[in-house]
N, C-alpha and C positions, 0 to 999 in steps of 0.2 A: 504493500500500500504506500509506503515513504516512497520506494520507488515508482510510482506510479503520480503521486504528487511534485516529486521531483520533476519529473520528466514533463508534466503540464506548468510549472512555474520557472522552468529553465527556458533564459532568453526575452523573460516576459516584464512587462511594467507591470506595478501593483500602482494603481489611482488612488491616491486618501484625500478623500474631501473634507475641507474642513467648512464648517457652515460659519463663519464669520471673517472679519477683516484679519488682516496680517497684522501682527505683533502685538497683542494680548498674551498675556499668559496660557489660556487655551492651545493658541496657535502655536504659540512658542514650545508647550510640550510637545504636542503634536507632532512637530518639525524634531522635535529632541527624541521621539520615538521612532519616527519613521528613517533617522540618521541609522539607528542597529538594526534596526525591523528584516531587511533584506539579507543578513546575515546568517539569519534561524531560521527564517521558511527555505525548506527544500528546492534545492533549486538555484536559488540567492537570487531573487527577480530584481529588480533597480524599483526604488520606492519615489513616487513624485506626489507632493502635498500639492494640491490646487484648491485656493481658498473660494469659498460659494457663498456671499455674505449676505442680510437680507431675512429678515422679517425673523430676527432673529434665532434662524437655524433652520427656519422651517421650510425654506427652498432648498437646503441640503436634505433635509430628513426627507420630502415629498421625492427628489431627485434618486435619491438611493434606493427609496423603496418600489417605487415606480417604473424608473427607467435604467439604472443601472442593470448590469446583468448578473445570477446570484453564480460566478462563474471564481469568484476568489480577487477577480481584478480589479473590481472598486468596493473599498473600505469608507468607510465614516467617521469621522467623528463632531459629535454633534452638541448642542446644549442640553445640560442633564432636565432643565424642565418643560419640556415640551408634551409630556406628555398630560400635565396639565390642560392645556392647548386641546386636547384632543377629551379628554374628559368631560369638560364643556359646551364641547363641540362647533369649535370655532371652523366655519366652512373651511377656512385656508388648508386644511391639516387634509392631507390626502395617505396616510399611512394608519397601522396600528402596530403603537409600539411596545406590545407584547410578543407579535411575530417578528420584530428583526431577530437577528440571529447577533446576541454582542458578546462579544470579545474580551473586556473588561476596560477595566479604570486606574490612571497608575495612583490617586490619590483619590480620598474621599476627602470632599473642600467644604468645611465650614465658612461661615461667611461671616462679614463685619458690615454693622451699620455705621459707616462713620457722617463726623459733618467737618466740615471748613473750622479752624478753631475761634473764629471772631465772630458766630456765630453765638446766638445767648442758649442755645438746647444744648440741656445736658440731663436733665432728666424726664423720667415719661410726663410728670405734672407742667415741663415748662412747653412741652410741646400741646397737651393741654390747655395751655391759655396763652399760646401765641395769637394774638391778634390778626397775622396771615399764616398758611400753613407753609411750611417750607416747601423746596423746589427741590425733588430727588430726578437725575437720570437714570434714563430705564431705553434699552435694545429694542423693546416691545415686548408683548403680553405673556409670552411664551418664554421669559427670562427672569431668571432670580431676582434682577434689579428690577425687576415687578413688582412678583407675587408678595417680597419682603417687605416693603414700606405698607403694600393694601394686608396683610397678613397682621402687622401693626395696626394698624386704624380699626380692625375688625375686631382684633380683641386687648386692645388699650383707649375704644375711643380716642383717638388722636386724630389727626388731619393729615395727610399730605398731597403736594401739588406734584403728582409724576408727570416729567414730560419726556414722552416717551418719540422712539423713532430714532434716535442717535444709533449712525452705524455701527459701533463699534465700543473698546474701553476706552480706545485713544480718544474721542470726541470727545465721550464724558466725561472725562479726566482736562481738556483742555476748557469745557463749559465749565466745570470747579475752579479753572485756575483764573477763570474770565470775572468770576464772581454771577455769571447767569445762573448755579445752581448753587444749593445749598448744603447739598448732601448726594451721598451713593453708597451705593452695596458692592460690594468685591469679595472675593475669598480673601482667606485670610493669610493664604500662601500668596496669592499677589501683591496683598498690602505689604508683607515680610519679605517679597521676594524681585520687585521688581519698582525700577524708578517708573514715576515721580513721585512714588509713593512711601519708600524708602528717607527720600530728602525732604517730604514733605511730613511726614510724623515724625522726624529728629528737628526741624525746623518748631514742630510745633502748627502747620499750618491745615493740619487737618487734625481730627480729636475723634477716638473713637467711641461709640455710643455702646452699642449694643452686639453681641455673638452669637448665635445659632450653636448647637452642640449641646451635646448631653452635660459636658464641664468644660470650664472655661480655658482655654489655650493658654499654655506657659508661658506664653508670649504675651498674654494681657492681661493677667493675675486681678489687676483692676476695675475693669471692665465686664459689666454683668450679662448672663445668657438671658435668653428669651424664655427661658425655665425660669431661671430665678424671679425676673420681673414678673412671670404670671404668677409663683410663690408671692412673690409680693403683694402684686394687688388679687392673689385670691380670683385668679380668673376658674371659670365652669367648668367643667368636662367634655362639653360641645364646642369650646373654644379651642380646648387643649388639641381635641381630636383632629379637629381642621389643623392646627400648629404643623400634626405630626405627618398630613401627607402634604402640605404647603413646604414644606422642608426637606420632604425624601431627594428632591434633585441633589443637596447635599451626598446623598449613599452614594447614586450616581458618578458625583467625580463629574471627570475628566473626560465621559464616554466615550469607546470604538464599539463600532458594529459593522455589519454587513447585510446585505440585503435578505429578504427573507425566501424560503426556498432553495436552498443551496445545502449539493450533497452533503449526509453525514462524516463522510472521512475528510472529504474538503475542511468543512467549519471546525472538527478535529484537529488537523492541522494547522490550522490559521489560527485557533486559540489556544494550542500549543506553542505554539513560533511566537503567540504576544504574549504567552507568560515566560517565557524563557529572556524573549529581550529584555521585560524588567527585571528577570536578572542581571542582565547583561554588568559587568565590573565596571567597563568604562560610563555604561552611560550612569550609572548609579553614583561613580566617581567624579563626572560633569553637573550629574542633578543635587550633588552634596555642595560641591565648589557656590552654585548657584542658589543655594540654600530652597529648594524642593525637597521637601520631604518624599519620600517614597514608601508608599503603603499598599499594593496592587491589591486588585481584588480582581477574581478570574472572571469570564464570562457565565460561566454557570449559575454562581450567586447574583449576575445582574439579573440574568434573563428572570430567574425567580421574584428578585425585586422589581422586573417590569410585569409580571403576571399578577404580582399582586398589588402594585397602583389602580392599576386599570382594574380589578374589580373592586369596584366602591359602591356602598348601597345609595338609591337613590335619592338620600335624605340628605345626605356627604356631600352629594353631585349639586343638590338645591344650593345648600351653604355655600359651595367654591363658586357656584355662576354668580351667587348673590355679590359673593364675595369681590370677585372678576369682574362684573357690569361695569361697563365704561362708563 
């Protein structure tokens, strides 16, 4: 069978779409994975990342599912919440993302609410009695720098003004430094891992608010989870519940997948050849230098975690659209 996968990956391109702009953190692993990736699959095919940007992933995910072919030659990687998008049932969404076939994730990414630091929010009460509500960038609806700030206002009563449709992190990142926004959502491997964000919380010019995670990242000891603050104000059970699938894209990561319908020994290999590259010494010794953590999680446990997003009873589905309403 290796022989036989060999022999169909020898001489070949592998395609990885990535569904957003170039140099974002996403991209940047992306591009850092598919540097070893050609080394483990049988064969050694030559890896080319082509970026697919756009209504935040969801012209890649409809592109992969759709039209790509489930033949090994194009790979995805895509935005871990989309499949919100699809829960909803936002017409755009032409896939169902319990049948991709994925691959895995090299990190599971917590996320940071941060804001601008000359900004007066710093706790849930002052957002509370802001007389405007602050301006968060957001990719579009199908993106954590969504679901997170309306995920807030749902269950802290709070306000925020998302304006959404920003290509990419780099635009939002340059609307923060413009003073058009007020605030944004990032992992919290981007914020520790890559400028402007780096120079901008040693500077002092962004302040972080709030963390997604079960416990708080050793890297923000001070800064409280979205647990805690619902510990605090004593939030429902119905609120909590939403919290916990409004968040799974955190499990998610980093996602790879491939299209659905693609032989068994094929996707065996292919999810073979992507746990092995995050072994790989060097790239794990580039992803240290760069301070990326590396935590992989295989394909098997995603596909699981996307079979069990997508079944949500219909009273879950009521909250999220309520939630989601433009």
């Amino acid at each position: 069978m290796a022989h036989a996968q060999s022999n169909f990956f020898q001489g070949k391109t592998v395609r990885v779409i990535r569904g957003g702009q170039p140099g974002d953190l996403y991209d940047l692993w992306t591009r850092h994975i598919a540097t070893y990736l050609g080394k483990h699959i049988p064969g050694n095919p030559s890896i080319m990342v082509q970026n697919m940007p756009g209504a935040g992933s969801v012209i890649a995910a409809n592109h992969i599912y759709n039209v790509a072919k489930p033949d090994g030659l194009t790979l995805g990687s895509i935005n871990p919440g989309l499949y919100i998008d699809q829960l909803i049932g936002r017409k755009e969404v032409q896939f169902d993302w319990a049948k991709f076939n994925w691959l895995g994730t090299p990190e599971q990414t917590e996320l940071l609410v941060l804001f601008r630091g000359d900004t007066p929010y710093k706790t849930i009460d002052d957002l509370r009695k802001a007389a405007e509500p602050p301006k968060c960038g957001s990719t579009g609806t199908g993106s954590i720098t969504y679901h997170t700030p309306k995920l807030m206002e749902e269950i802290f009563g709070v306000k925020f003004n998302i304006i959404a449709g920003y290509q990419g992190a780099s635009d939002i990142d340059l609307a923060l430094e413009r003073g058009e926004l007020h605030c944004r959502v990032i992992t919290i491997a981007a914020f520790f891992g890559r400028e402007p964000h780096i120079g901008w919380f040693k500077k002092g010019f962004t302040r972080p608010f709030v963390q997604t995670g079960r416990k708080r990242d050793p890297q923000l000891p001070d800064t409280p989870t979205l647990i805690d603050l619902m510990n605090q104000y004593k939030t429902r059970d119905a609120e909590r519940r939403l919290a916990t699938l409004v968040m799974a894209p955190n499990e998610f990561g980093r996602p790879w997948m491939a299209p659905p319908g693609m032989p068994v020994d094929r996707l065996k290999t292919l999810r073979d050849s992507w746990s092995n590259t995050l072994k790989d010494p060097e790239l794990l010794g580039e992803a240290k230098k760069r301070s990326w953590p590396v935590e992989a999680v295989g394909g098997e446990a995603l596909s699981a975690l996307a079979k069990e997003v997508i079944a949500q009873p219909p009273e879950v589905i009521a909250r999220l659209k309520k939630l989601l309403a433009e």
